[in-house]
MDAnalysis code that builds the backbone (N, CA, C; Angstrom):
import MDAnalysis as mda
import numpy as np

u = mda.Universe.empty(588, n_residues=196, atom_resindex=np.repeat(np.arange(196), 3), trajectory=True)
u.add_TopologyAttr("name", ["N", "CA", "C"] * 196)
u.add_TopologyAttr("resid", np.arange(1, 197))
u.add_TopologyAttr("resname", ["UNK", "UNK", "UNK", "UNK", "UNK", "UNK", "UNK", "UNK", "UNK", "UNK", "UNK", "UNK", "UNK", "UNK", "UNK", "UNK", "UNK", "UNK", "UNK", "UNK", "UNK", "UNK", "UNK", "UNK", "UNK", "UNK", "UNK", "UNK", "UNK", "UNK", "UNK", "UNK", "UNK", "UNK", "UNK", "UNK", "UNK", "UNK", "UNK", "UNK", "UNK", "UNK", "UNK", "UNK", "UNK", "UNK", "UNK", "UNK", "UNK", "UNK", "UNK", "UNK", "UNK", "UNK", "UNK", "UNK", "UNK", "UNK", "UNK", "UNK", "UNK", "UNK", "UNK", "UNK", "UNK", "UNK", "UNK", "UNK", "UNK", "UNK", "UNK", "UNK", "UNK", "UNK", "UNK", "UNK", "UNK", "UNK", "UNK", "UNK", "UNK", "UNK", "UNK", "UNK", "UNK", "UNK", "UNK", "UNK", "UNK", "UNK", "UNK", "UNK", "UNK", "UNK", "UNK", "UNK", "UNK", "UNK", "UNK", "UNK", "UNK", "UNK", "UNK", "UNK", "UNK", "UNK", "UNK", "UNK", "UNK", "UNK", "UNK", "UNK", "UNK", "UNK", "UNK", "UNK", "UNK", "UNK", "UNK", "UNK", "UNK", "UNK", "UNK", "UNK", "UNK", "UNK", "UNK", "UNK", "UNK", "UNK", "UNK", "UNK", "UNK", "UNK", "UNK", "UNK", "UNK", "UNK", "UNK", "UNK", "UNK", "UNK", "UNK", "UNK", "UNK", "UNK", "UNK", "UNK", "UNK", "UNK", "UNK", "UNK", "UNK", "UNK", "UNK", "UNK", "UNK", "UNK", "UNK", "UNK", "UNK", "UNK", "UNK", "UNK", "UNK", "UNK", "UNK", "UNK", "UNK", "UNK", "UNK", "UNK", "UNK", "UNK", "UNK", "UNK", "UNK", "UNK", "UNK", "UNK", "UNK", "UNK", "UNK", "UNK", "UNK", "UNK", "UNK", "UNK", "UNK", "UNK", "UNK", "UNK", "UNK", "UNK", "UNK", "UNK"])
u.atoms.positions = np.array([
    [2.326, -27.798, 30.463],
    [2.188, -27.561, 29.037],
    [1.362, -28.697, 28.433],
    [0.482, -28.277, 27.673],
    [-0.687, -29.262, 26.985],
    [0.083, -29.928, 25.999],
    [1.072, -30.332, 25.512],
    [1.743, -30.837, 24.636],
    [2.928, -32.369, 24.757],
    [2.008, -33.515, 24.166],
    [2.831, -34.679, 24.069],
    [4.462, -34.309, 23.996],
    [5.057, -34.809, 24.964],
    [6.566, -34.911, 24.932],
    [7.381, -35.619, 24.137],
    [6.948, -37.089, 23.587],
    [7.132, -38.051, 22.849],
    [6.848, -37.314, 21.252],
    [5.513, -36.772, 20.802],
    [5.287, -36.448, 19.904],
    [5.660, -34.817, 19.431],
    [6.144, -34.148, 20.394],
    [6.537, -32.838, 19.939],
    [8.295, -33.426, 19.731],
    [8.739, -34.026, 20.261],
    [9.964, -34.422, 20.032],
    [10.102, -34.757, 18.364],
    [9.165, -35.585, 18.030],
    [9.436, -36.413, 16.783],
    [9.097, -35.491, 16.138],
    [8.142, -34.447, 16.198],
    [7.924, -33.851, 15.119],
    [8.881, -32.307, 14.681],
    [8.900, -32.124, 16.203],
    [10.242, -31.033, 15.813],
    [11.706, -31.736, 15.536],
    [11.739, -32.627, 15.199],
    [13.113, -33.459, 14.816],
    [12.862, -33.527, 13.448],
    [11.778, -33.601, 12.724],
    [10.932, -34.148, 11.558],
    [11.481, -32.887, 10.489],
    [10.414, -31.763, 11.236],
    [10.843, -30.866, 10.793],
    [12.478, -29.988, 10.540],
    [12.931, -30.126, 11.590],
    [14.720, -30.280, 11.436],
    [15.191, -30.906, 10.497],
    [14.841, -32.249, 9.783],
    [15.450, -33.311, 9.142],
    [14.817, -32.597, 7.956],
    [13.901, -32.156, 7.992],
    [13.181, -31.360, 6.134],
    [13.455, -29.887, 6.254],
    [14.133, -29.457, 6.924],
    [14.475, -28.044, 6.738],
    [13.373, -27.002, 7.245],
    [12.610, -27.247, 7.535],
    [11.410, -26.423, 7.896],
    [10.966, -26.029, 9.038],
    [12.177, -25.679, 9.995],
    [12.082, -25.455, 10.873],
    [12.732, -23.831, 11.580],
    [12.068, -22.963, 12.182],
    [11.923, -21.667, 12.590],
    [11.860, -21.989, 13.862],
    [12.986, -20.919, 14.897],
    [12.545, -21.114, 15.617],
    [12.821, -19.430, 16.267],
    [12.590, -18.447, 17.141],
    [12.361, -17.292, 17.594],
    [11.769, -16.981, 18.852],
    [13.034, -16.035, 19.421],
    [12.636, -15.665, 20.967],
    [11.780, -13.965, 20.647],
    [10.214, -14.616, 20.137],
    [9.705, -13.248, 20.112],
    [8.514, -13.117, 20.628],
    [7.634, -11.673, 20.979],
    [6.486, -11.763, 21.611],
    [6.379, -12.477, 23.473],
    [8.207, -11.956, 24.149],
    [7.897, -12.541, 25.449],
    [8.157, -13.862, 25.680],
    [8.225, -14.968, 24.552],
    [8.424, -16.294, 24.504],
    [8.947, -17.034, 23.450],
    [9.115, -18.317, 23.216],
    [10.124, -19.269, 22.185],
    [8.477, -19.631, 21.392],
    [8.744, -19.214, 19.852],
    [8.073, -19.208, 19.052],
    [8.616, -20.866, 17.798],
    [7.658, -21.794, 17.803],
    [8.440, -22.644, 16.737],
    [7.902, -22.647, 15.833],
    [7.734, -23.042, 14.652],
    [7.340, -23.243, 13.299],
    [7.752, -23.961, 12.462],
    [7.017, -25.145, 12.194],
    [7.450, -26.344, 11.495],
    [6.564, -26.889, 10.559],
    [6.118, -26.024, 9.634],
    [5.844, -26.832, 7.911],
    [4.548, -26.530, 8.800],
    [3.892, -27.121, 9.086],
    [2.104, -27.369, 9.633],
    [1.315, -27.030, 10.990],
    [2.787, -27.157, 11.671],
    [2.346, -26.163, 12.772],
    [3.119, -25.287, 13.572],
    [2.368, -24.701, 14.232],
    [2.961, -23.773, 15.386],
    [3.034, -23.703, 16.794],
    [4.093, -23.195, 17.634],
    [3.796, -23.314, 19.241],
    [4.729, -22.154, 19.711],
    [4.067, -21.403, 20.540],
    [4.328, -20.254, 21.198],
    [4.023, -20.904, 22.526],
    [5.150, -20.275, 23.144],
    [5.298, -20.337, 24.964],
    [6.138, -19.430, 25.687],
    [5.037, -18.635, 26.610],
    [5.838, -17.758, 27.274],
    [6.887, -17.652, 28.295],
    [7.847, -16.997, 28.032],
    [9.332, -17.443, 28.697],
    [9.040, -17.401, 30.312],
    [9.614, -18.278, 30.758],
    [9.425, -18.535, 32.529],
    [8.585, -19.658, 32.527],
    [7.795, -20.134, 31.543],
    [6.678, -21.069, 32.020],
    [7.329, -22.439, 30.606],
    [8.210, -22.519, 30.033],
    [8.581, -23.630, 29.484],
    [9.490, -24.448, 30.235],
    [8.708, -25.585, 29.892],
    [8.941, -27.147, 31.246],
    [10.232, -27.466, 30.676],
    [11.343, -28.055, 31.625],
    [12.730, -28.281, 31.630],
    [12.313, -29.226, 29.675],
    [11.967, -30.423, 30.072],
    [11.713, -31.056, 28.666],
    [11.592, -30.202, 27.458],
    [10.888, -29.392, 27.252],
    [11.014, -28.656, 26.001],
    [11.944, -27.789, 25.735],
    [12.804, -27.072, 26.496],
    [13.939, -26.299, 26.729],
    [14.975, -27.101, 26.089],
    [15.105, -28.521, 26.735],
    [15.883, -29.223, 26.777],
    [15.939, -30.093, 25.047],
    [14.589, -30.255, 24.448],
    [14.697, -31.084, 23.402],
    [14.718, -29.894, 22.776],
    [14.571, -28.613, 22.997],
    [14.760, -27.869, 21.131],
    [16.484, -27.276, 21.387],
    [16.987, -27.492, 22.451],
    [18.537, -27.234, 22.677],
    [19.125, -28.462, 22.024],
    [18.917, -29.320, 22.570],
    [19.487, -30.417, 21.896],
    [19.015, -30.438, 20.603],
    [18.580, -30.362, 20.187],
    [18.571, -30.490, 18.685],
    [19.064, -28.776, 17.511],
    [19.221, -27.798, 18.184],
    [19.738, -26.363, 17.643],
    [21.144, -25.627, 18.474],
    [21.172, -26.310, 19.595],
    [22.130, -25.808, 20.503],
    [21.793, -24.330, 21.255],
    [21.596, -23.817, 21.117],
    [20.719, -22.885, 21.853],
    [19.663, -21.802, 21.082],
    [19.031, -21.071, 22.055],
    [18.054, -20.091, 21.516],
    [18.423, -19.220, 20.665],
    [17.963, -18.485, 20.187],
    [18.321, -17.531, 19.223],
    [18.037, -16.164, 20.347],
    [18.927, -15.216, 19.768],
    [18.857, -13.824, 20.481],
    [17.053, -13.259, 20.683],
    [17.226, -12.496, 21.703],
    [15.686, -11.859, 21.395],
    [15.635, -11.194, 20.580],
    [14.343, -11.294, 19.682],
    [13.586, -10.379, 18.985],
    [13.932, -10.918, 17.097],
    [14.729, -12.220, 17.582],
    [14.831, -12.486, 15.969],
    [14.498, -14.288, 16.041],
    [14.110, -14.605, 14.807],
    [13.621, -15.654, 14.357],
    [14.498, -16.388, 13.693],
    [15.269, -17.722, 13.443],
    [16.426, -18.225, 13.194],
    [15.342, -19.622, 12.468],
    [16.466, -19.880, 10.881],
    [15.652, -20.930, 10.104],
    [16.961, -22.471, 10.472],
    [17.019, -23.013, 10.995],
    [17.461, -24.317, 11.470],
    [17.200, -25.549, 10.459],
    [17.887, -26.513, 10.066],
    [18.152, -27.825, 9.273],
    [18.886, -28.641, 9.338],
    [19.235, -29.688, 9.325],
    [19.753, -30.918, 8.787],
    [21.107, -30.745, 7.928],
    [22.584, -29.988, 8.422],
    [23.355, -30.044, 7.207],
    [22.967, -28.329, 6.728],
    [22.583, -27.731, 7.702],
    [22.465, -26.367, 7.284],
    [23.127, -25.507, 8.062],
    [23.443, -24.295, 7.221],
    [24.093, -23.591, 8.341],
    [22.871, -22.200, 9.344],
    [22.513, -22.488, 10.281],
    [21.213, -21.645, 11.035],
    [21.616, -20.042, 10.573],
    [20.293, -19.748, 10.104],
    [20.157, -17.909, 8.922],
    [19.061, -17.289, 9.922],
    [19.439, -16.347, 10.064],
    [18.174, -15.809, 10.793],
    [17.212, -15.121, 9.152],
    [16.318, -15.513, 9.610],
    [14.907, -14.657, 8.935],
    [14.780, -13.953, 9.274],
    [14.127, -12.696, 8.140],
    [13.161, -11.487, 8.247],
    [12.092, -12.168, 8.097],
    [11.021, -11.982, 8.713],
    [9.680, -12.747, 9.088],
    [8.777, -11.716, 9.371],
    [7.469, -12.159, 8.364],
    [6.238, -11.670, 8.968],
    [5.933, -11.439, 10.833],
    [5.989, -10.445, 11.142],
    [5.858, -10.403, 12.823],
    [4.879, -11.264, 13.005],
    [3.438, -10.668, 12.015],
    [2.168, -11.581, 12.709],
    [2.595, -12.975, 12.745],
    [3.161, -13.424, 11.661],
    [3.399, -15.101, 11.438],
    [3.412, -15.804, 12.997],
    [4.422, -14.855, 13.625],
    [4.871, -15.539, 14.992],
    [4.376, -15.223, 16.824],
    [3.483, -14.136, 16.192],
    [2.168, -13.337, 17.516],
    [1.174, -14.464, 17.338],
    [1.566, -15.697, 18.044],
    [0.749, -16.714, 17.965],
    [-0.696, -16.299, 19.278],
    [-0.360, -15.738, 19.704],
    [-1.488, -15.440, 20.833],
    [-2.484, -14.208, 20.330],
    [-1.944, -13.226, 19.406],
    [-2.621, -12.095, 18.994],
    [-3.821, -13.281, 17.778],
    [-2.913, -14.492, 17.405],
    [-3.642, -14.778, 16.418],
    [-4.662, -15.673, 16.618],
    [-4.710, -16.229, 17.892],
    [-5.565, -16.767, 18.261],
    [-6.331, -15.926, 19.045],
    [-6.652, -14.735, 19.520],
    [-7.660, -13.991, 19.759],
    [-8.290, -13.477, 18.625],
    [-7.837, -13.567, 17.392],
    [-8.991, -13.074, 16.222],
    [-9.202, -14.607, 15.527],
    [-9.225, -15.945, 16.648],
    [-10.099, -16.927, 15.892],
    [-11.028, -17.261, 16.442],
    [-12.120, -16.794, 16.109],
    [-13.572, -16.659, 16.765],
    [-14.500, -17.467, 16.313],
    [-14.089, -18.916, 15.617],
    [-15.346, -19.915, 15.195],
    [-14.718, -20.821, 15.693],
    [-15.682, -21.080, 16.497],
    [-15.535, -22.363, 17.404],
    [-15.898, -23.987, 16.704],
    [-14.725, -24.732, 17.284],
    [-15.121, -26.399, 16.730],
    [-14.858, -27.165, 17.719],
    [-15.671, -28.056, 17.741],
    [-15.544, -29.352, 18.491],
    [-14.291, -30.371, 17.638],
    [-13.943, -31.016, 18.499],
    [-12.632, -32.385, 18.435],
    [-14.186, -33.635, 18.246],
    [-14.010, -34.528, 16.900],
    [-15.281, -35.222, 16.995],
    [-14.191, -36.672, 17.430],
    [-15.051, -37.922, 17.684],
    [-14.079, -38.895, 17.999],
    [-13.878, -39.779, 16.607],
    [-14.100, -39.450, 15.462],
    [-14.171, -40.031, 14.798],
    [-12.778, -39.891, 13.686],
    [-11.912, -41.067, 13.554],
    [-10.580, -40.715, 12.927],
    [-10.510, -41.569, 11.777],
    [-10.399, -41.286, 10.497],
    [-9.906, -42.032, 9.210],
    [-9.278, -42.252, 9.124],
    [-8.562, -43.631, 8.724],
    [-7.055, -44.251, 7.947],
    [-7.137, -44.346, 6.706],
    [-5.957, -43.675, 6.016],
    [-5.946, -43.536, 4.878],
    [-4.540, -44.375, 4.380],
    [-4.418, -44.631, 3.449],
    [-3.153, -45.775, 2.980],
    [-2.076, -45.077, 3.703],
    [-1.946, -43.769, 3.811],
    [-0.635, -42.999, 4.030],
    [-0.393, -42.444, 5.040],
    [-2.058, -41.800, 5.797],
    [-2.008, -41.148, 6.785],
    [-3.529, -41.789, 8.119],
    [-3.334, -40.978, 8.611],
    [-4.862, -40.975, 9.440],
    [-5.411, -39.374, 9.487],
    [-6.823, -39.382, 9.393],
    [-7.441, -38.144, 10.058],
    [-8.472, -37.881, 10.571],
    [-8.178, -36.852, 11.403],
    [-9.131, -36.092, 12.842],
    [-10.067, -35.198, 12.081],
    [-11.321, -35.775, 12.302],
    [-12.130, -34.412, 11.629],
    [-12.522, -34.019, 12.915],
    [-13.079, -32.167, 12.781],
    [-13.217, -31.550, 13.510],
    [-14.795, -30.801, 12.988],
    [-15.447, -30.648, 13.645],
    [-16.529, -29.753, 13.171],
    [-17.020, -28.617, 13.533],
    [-16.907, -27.045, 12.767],
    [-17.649, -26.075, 13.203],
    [-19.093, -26.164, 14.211],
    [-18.920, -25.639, 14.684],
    [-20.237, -25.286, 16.164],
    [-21.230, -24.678, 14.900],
    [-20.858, -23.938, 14.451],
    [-21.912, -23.057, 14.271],
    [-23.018, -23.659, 12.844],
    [-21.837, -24.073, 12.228],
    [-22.624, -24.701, 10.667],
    [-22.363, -26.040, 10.412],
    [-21.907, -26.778, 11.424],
    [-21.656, -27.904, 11.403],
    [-20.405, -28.934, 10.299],
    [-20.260, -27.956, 9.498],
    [-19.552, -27.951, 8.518],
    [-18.205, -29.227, 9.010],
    [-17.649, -30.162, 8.276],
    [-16.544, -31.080, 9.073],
    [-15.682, -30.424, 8.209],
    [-14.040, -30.331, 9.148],
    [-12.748, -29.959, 8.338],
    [-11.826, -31.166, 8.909],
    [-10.381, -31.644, 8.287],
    [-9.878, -32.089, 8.514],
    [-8.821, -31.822, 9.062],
    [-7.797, -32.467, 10.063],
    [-6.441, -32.261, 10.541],
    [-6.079, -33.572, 10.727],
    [-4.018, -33.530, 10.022],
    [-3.979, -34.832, 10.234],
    [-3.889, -35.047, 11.809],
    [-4.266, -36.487, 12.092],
    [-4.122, -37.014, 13.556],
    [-2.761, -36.956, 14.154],
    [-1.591, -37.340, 13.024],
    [-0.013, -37.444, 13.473],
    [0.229, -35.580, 14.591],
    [-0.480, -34.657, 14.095],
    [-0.801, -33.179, 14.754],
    [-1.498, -33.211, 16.124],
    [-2.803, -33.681, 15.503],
    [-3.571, -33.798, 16.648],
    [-3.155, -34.253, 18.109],
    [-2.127, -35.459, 17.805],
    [-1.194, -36.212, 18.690],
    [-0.974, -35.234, 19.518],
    [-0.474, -34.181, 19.115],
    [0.482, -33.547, 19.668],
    [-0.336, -32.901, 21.333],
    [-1.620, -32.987, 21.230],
    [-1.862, -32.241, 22.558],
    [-2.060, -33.305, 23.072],
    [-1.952, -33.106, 24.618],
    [-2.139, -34.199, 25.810],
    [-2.278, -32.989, 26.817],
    [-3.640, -33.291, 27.303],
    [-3.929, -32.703, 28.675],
    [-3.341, -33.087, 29.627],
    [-2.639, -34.493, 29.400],
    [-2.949, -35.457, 30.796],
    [-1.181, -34.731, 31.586],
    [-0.259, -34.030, 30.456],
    [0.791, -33.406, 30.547],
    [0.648, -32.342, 31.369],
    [-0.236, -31.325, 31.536],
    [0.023, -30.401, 32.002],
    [0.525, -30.209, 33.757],
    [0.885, -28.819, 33.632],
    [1.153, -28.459, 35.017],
    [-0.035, -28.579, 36.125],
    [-0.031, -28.718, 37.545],
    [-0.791, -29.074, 38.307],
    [-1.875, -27.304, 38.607],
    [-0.833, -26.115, 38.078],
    [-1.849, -24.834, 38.027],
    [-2.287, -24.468, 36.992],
    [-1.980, -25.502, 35.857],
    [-2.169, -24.596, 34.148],
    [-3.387, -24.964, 34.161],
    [-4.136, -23.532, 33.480],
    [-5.641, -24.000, 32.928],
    [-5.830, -24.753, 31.981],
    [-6.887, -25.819, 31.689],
    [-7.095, -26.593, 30.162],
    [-7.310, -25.546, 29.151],
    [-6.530, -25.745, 27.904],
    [-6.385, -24.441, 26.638],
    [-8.078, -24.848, 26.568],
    [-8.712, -23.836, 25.662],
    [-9.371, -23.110, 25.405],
    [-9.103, -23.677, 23.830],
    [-9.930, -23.955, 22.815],
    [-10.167, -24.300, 21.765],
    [-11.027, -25.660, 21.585],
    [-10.510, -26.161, 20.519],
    [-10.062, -25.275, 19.037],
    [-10.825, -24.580, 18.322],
    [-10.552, -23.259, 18.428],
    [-11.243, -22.320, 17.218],
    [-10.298, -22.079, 16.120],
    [-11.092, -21.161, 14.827],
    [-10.441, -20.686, 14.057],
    [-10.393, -19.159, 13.736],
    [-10.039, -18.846, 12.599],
    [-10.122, -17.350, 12.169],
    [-11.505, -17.686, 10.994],
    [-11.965, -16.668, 10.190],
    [-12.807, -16.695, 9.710],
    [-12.588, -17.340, 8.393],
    [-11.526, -17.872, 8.194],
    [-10.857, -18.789, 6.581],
    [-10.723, -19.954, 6.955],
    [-10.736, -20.546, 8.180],
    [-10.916, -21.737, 8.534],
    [-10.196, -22.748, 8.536],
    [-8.867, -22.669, 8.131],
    [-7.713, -23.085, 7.826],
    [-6.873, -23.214, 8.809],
    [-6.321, -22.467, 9.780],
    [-5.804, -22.913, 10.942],
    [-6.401, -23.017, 12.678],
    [-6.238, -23.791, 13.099],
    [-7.137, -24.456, 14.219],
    [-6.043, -23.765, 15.749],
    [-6.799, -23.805, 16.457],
    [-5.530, -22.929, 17.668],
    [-6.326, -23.503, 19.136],
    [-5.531, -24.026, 19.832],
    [-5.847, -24.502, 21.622],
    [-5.007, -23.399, 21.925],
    [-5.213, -22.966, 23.172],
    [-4.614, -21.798, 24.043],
    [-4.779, -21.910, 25.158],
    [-3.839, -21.459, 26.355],
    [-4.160, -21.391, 27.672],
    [-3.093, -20.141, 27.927],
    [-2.970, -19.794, 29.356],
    [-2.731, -18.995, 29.840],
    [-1.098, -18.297, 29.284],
    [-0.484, -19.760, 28.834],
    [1.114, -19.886, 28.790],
    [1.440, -20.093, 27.237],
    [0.567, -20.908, 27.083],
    [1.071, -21.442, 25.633],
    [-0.048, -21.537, 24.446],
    [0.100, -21.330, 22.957],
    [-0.631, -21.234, 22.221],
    [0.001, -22.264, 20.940],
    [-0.992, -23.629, 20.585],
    [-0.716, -24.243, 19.342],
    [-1.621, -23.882, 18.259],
    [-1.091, -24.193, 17.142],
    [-1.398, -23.588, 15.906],
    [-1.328, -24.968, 14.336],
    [-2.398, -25.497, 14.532],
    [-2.248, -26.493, 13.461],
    [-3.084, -26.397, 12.293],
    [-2.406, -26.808, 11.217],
    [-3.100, -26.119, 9.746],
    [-4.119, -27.572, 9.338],
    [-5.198, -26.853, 9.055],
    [-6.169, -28.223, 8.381],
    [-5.146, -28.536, 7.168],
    [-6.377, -29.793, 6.635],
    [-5.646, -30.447, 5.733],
    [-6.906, -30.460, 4.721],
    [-6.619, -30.589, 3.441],
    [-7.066, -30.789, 2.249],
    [-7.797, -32.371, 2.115],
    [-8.725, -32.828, 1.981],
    [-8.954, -34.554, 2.229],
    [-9.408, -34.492, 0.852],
    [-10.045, -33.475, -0.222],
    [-9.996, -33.985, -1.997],
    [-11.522, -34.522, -1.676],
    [-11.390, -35.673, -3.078],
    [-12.599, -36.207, -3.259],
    [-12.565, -37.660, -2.321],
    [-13.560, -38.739, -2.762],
    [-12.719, -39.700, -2.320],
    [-13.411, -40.436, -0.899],
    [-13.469, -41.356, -0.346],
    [-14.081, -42.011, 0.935],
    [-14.232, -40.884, 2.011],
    [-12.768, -40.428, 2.066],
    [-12.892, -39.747, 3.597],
    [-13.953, -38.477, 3.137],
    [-13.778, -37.793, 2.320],
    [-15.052, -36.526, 1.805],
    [-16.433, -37.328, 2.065],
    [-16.413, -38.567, 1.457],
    [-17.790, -39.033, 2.053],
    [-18.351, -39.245, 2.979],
    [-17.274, -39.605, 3.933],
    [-17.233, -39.628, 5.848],
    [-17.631, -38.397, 6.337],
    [-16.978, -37.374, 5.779],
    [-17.217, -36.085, 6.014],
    [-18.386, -35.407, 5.965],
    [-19.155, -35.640, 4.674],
    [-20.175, -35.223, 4.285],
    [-21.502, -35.978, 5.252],
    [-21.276, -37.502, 5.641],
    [-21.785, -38.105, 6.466],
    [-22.076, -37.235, 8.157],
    [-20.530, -37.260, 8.595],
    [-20.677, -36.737, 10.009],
    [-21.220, -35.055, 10.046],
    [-21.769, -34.914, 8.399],
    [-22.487, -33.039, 9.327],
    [-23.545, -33.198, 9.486],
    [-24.251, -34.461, 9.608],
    [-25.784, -34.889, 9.809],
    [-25.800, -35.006, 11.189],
    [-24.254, -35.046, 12.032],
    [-24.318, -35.446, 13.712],
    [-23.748, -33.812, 14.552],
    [-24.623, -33.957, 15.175],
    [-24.133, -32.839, 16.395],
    [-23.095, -32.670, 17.456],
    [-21.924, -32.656, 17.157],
    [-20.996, -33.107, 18.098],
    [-21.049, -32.417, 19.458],
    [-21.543, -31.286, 18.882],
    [-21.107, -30.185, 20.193],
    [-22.190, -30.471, 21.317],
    [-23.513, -30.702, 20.178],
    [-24.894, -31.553, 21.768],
    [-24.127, -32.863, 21.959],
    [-23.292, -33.589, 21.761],
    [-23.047, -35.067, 22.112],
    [-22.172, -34.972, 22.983],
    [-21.374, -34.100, 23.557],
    [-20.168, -33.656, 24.445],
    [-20.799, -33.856, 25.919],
])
């Protein structure tokens, strides 16, 4: 699985601690959803570690075919939920604009961020880095293919890596006016995708 162990931990704990956390045995696999992002993985192919940290922290899965809202001091409700919301793989086959990962990351008083740039128009978008964290190749299984991304859908707003097993789902971010917009506006003068 392409996904930091250290950093999917903290952040699905994060999300637990703010209430914003979904989690659902649907579409064949354990679907999560937490405020900014998403991760779908198909059942049989999730590594003891991730089994293990979203048990420990919910106590077990939710039944098939339903989606359960989890918190901090809450009592776990299952949701009626948008199906698409959680066909994380249907939704990354209708994101068909491709972006490069550029190496270039901003610190901001509060946060850091990963800009990313469209292939096609060069255009830079942002994602925070604390997200970005979250993938690590260097994790995977010794047969899993490297995901496939990051593309988007045609609104440009959520970013998606994919491989055979598993599909992440992270929402850009808003960067305003301000230094980093100027960074931004800077790096569409560079070609990331010829610099690869």
């Amino acid at each position: 699985m392409f996904v930091n162990k250290t950093v999917f931990k903290r952040l699905l704990k994060d999300a637990y601690n703010n209430k914003r956390l979904r989690i659902g045995d649907v579409y064949g696999g354990i679907a999560i959803s937490a405020g900014y992002w998403k991760l779908w993985c198909r059942e049989g192919y999730m590594p003891n570690w991730f089994k293990a940290s979203v048990i420990e922290l919910i106590g077990e899965f939710p039944d098939v075919g339903t989606v359960v809202e989890y918190g901090k001091e809450k009592v776990p409700q299952q949701v009626i939920a948008d199906n698409e919301e959680y066909d994380l793989h249907s939704r990354y086959l209708k994101a068909k604009e491709p972006y490069t990962v550029t190496p270039v990351v901003f610190d901001t008083k509060y946060s850091s961020i990963r800009f990313l740039q469209k292939n096609e128009t060069k255009e830079i978008i942002a994602l925070s880095e604390t997200l970005y964290q979250m993938i690590d190749f260097s994790n995977m299984e010794k047969d899993e293919m490297r995901p496939a991304g990051p593309s988007a859908d045609k609104y440009g707003y959520q970013y998606y890596w994919a491989n055979e097993h598993c599909v992440l789902e992270l929402f850009g971010i808003d960067i305003g006016e301000g230094k980093a917009c100027e960074v931004a506006a800077q790096l569409e003068g560079i070609d990331f995708e010829e610099a690869k």
